[in-house]
C-alpha positions in Angstrom: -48.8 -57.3 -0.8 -49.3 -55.2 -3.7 -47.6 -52.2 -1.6 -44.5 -54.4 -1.0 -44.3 -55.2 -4.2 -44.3 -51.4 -5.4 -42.2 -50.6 -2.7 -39.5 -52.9 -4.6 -40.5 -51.3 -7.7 -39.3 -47.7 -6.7 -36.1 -48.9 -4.8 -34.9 -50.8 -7.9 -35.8 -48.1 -10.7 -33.9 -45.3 -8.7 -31.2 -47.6 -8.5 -31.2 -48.2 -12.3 -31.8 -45.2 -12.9 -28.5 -44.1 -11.7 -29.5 -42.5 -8.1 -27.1 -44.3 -6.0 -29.4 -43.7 -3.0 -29.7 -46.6 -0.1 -33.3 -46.5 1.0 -35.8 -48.8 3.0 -39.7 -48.6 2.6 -42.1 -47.0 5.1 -44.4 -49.8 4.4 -41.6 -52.5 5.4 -40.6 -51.4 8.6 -37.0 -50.5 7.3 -36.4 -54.3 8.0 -35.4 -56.0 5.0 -31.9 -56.0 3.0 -33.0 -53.1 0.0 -30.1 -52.1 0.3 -28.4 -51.9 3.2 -29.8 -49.2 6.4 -27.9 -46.7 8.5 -25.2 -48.7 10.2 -25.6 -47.6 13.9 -23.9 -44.3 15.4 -20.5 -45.1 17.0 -20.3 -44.3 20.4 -19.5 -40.6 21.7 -18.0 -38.7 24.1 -20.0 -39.3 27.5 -22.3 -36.6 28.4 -25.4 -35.8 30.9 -28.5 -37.9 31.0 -30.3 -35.0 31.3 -32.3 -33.6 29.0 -32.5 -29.7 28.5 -35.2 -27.9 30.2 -35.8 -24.8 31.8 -33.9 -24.4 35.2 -34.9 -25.6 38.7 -36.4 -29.2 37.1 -33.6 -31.2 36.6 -31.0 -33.5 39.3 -27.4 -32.5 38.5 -26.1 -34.1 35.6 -24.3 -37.4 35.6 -22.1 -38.7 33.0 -22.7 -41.3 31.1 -21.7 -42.9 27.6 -24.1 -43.5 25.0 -26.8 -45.9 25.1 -28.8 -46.1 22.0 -28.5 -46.2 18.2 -30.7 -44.1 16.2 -33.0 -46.2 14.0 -35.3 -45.5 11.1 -38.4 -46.8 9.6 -37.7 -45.1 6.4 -34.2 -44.5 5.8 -31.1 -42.9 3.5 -27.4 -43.1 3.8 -26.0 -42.2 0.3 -27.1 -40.1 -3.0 -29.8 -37.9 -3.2 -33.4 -39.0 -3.1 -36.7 -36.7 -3.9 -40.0 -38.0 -3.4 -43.1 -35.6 -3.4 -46.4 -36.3 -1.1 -46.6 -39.9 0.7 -46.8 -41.2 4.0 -44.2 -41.9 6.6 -45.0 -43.6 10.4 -42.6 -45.1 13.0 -44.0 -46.4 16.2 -41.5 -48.6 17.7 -39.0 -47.2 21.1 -36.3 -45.0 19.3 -37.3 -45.5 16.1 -37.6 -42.5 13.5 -40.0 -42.2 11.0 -36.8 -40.9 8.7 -33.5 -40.9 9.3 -31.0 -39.4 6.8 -27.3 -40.5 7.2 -24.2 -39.0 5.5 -23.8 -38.7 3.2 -27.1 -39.0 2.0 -29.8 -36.6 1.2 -33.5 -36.6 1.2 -35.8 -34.1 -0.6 -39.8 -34.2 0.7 -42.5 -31.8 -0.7 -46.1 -32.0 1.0 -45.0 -35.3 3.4 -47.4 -36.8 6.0 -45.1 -37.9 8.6 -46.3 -39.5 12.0 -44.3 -40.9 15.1 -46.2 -42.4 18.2 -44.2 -44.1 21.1 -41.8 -42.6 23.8 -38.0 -42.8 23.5 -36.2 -44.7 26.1 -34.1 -42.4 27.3 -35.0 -38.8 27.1 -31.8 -37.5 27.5 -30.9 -39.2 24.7 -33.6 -38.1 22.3 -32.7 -34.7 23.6 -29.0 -34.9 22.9 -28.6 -37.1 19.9 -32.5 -37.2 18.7 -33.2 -41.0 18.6 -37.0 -41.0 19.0 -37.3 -38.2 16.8 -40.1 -37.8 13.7 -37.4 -37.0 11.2 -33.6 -37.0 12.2 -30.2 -36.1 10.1 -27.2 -37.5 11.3 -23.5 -37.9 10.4 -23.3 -34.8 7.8 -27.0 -36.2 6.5 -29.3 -33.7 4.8 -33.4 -33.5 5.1 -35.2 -30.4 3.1 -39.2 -30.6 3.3 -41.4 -28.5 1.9 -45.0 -28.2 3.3 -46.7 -31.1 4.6 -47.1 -32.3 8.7 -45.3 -33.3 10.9 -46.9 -34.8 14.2 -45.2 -36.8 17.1 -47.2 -38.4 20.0 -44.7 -39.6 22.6 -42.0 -38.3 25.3 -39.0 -37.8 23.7 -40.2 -37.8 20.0 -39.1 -34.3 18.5 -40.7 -32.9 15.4 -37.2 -32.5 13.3 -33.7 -32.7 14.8 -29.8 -32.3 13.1 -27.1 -34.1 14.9 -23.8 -33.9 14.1 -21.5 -31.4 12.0 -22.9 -30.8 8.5 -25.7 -32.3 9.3 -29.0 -30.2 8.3 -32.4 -30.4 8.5 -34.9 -27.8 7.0 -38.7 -27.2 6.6 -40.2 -24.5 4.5 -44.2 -24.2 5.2 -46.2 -26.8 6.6 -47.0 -27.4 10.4 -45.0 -29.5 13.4 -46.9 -30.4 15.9 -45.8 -32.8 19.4 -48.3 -33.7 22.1 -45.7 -35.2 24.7 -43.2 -34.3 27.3 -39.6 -33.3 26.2 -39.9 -33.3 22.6 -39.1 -30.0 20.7 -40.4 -29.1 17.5 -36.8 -28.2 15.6 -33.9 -29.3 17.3 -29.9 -29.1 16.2 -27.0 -30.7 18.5 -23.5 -30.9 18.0 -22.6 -28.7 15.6 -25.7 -29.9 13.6 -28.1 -27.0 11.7 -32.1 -26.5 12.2 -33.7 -24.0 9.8 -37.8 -23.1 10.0 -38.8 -20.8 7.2 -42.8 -19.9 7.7 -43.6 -23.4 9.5 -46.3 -23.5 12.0 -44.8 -25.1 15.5 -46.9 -26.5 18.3 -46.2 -28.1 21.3 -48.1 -29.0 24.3 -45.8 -31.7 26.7 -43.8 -30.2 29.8 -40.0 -29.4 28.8 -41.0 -28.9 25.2 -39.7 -25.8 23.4 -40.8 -25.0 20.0 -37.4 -24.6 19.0 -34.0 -25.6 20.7 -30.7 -25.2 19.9 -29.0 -28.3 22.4 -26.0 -29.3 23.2 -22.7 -28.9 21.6 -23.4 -25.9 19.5 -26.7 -27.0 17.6 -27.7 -24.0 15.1 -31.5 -23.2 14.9 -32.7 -20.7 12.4 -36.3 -19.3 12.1 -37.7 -17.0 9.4 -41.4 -16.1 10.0 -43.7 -18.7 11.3 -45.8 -19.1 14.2 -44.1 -20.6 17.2 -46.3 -21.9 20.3 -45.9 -24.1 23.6 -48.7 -24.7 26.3 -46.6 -27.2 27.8 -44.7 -26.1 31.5 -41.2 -25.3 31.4 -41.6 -25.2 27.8 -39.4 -21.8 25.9 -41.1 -20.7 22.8 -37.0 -20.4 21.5 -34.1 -22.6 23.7 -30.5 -22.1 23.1 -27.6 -24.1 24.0 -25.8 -22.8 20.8 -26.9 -20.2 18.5 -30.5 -19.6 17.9 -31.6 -16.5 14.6 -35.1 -15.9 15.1 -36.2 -13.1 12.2 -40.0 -11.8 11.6 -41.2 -14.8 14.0 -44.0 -15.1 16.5 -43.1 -16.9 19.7 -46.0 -17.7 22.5 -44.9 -19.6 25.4 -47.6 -20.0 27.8 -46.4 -21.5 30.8 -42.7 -20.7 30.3 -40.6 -18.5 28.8 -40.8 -16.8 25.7 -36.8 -17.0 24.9 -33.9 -18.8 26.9 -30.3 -18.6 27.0 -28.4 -21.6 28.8 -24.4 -21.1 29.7 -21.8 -19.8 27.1 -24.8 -20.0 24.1 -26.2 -16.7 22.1 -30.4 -15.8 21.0 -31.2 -12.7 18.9 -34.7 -11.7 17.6 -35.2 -9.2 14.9 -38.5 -7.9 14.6 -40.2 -10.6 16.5 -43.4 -10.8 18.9 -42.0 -13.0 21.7 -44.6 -13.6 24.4 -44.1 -15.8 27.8 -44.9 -16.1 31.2 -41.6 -14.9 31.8 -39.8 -12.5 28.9 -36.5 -14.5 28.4 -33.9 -16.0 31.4 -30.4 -16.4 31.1 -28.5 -18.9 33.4 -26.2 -21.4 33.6 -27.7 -25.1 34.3 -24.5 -27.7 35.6 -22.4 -28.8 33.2 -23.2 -26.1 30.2 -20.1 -24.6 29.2 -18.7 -21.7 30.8 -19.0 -18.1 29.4 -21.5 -15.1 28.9 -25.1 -15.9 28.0 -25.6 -13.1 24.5 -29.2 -12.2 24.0 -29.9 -9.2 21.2 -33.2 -7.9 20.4 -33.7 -5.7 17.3 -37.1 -4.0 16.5 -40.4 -6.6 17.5 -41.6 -6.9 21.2 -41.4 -8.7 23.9 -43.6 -9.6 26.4 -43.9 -11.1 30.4 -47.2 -11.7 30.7 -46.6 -13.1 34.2 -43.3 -12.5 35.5 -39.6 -10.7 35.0 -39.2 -9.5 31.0 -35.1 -10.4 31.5 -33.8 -12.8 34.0 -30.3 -12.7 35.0 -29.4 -16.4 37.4 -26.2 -17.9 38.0 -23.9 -16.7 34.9 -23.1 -13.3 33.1 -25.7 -11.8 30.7 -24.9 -9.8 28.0 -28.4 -8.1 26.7 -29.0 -5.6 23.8 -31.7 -4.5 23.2 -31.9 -1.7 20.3 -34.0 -0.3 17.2 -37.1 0.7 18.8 -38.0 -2.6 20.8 -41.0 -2.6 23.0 -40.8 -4.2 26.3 -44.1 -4.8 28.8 -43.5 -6.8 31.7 -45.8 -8.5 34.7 -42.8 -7.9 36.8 -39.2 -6.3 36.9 -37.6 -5.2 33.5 -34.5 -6.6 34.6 -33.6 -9.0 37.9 -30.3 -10.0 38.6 -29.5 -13.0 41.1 -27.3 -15.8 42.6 -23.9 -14.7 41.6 -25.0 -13.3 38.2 -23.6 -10.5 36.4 -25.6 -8.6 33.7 -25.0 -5.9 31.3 -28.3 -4.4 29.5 -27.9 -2.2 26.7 -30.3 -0.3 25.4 -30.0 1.6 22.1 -33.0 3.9 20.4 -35.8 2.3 22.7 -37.6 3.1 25.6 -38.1 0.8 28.3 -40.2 0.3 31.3 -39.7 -1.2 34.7 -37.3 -2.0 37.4 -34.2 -3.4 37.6 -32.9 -5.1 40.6 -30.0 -7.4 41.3 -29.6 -9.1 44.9 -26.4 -8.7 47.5 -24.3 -11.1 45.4 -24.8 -9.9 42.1 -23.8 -6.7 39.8 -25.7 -4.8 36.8 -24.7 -2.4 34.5 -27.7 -0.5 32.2 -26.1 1.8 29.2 -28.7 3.9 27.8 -27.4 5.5 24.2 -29.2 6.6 21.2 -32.0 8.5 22.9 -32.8 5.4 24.9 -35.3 5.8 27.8 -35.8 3.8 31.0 -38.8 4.5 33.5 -38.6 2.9 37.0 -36.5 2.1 40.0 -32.9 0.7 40.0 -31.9 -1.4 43.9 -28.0 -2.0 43.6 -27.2 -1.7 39.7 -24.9 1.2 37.8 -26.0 3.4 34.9 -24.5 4.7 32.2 -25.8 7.4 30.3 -25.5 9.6 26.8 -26.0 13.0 26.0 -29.3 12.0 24.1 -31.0 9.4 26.9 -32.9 9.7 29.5 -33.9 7.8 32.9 -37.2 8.5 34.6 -37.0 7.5 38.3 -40.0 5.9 40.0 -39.0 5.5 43.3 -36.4 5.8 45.9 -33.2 4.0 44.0 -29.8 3.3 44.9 -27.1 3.3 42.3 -23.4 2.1 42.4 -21.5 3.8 40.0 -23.8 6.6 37.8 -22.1 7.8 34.6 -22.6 10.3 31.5 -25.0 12.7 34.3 -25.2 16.0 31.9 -25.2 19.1 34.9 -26.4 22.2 34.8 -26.6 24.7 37.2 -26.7 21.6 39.8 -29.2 20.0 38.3 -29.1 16.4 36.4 -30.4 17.3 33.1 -31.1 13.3 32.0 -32.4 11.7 34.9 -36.1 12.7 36.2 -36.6 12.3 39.4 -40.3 12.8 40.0 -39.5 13.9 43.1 -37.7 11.0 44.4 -33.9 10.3 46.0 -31.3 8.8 44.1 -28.4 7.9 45.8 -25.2 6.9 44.7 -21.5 5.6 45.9 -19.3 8.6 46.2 -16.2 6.7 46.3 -16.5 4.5 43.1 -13.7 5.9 40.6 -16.3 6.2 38.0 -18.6 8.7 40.5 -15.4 11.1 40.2 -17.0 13.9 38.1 -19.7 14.0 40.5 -17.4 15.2 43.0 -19.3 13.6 46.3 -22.0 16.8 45.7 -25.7 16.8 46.1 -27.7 17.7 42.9 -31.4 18.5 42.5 -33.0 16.2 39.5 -35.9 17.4 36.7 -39.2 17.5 38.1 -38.2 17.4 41.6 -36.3 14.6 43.5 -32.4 14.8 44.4 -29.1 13.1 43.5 -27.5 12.3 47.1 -24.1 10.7 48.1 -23.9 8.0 49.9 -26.1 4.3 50.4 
């Protein structure tokens, strides 16, 4: 009783204090009139049931309206409210520990903030974020500061933004989510994630540390240790726009970064580590357009499988400054009616690239890049300063910048193997349909 009574307590002095905040207390369940909660979210444009994983585990979406309102145990939907330390727990189906509404605002330093319970839908805790420990919606504003944040139940992410304008930030402190499909930061429709030196765990299947979802969610990560032992499970996921800078990303069972349809991911000077390096496809439904993935400085590393995959859509991958690449597979694998473009800038790379009889694959090496290994089906570019060390036997389609001298290829080594290329592509011109020896043994032939 005496907690309900200072529960009243805070609600009426912030009030009369001049905050014009609408709040309910953790300790009431968010169920009585002080003053009035988060009216529920009008219904929105229909969209898939399906809730964003890693490809080849989900049915083909369906579309469907909205089913659920988002809930709140504690809640804000007006003024600004700060409130340091405290506890806040939600265990009820879709209910959120917090949820911040526009245009209100909510300021935590060192919170404790629990949710147990599964979401109904997990589609819809993926998409809109009901279920979630801590959700901003409708241009609402969360900023924590240190503290926990723990969910234990599918479909319960750690923070989530949905909605233009609506933001959610932690600086410090630890997320951490034991169950299936729930991310650690999420951002939908337009809304923004940020993770400045926060700890991120998660261990359910479909459960990416961070995800930018659908409708053009914004994630942002500075520093911080990212990890998921969960399967299917991307250390970074984006639908939108995900900024990883100075992070470390782990994915165990899945992979380290992942770019779904017409969305964009670039890491500066992260270690990214997966089973696979990063994938790039197009799952039904996702808008339509190249997948952008840029790596600057950091590593990245396929412990088990392909460092960049290349399924179903057209890849656009940089990779420049001196990143370092080690892969349990090929460096680059192109497939089912995928087109890729990897550029490689002032780094050296190994492994081989391949692409399969439907798709294409362009590699530009420029800035004294280097590439060691074997190209099946795929063209090269090259500059005056870069170099590609062949392997084995390897078949190119169209081979560009080939510095010649005194017929030999100056900038590909071919350790004694044959390259061959198609004498009738346009761009093959300068090489005239001729044979040419290659450094270190090996010769340039025409023809497949």
């Amino acid at each position: 009783m005496g907690r309900r009574v200072m529960a009243r307590v805070v609600a009426a002095s912030l009030l009369a204090g001049g905050c014009h905040a609408a709040v309910s207390s953790p300790e009431d369940g968010g169920r009585r009139a002080v003053p009035s909660p988060v009216s529920p979210v009008s219904p929105v444009a229909p969209v898939s049931p399906v809730s964003p994983v890693s490809p080849g585990a989900s049915p083909a979406p369906q579309l469907t309206p909205r089913q659920f309102a988002a809930k709140g145990r504690f809640t804000v939907n007006q003024g600004m409210v700060s409130r340091s330390l405290g506890g806040y727990q939600a265990d009820g189906v879709n209910e959120s520990a917090i949820l911040v509404s526009g245009p209100g605002r909510l300021a935590l330093t060192n919170p404790q903030i629990d949710k147990t319970g599964n979401s109904a839908s997990n589609s819809e805790s993926g998409f809109f974020g009901v279920n979630a420990a801590v959700l901003a919606q409708s241009g609402g504003s969360v900023a924590i500061s240190g503290g926990s944040v723990t969910t234990d139940g599918a479909g319960a992410n750690g923070l989530f933004a949905y909605g233009e304008a609506s933001t959610v930030s932690m600086t410090g402190g630890t997320i951490e989510t034991s169950a299936d499909y729930s991310h650690g930061g999420s951002a939908a429709d337009r809304g923004r994630a940020t993770l400045a030196r926060v700890k991120v765990t998660t261990s359910g299947i479909h459960s990416a540390a961070v995800i930018a979802a659908r409708g053009g969610g914004e994630v942002t990560v500075i520093g911080g240790e990212l990890s998921t032992s969960g399967r299917l499970s991307a250390g970074a996921y984006s639908m939108g726009s995900v900024t990883c800078v100075g992070a470390r990303l782990e994915a165990e069972q899945g992979e380290g970064l992942v770019v779904d349809g017409a969305s964009s991911l670039s890491a500066k000077d992260c270690v990214v580590r997966g089973a696979v390096g990063a994938r790039m496809f197009r799952l039904g439904g996702r808008r339509q357009g190249p997948s952008v993935l840029t790596l600057e400085g950091g590593r990245l590393v396929a412990e088990k499988g392909d460092a960049f995959q290349v399924r179903g859509t057209t890849g656009l991958i940089t990779v420049r400054k001196g990143v370092r690449v080690r892969n349990g597979g090929r460096l680059l694998h192109v497939t089912r009616l995928a087109r890729a473009a990897l550029t490689v800038e002032g780094s050296a790379l190994d492994g081989d690239v391949m692409t399969d009889e439907t798709s294409s694959a362009t590699v530009e090496l420029r800035g004294g890049a280097r590439l060691t290994g074997r190209i099946s089906r795929a063209a090269l570019a090259l500059d005056a300063s870069s170099r590609w060390s062949v392997t084995d036997d390897s078949v190119v389609g169209a081979l560009t910048g080939a510095r010649v001298r005194g017929g030999v290829v100056e900038n590909v080594v071919g350790n004694g193997h044959v390259v061959r290329y198609a004498p009738r592509l346009q761009a093959n011109r300068a090489l005239g349909g001729r044979s040419y020896a290659l450094v270190k043994g090996g010769r340039l032939l025409p023809g497949r």
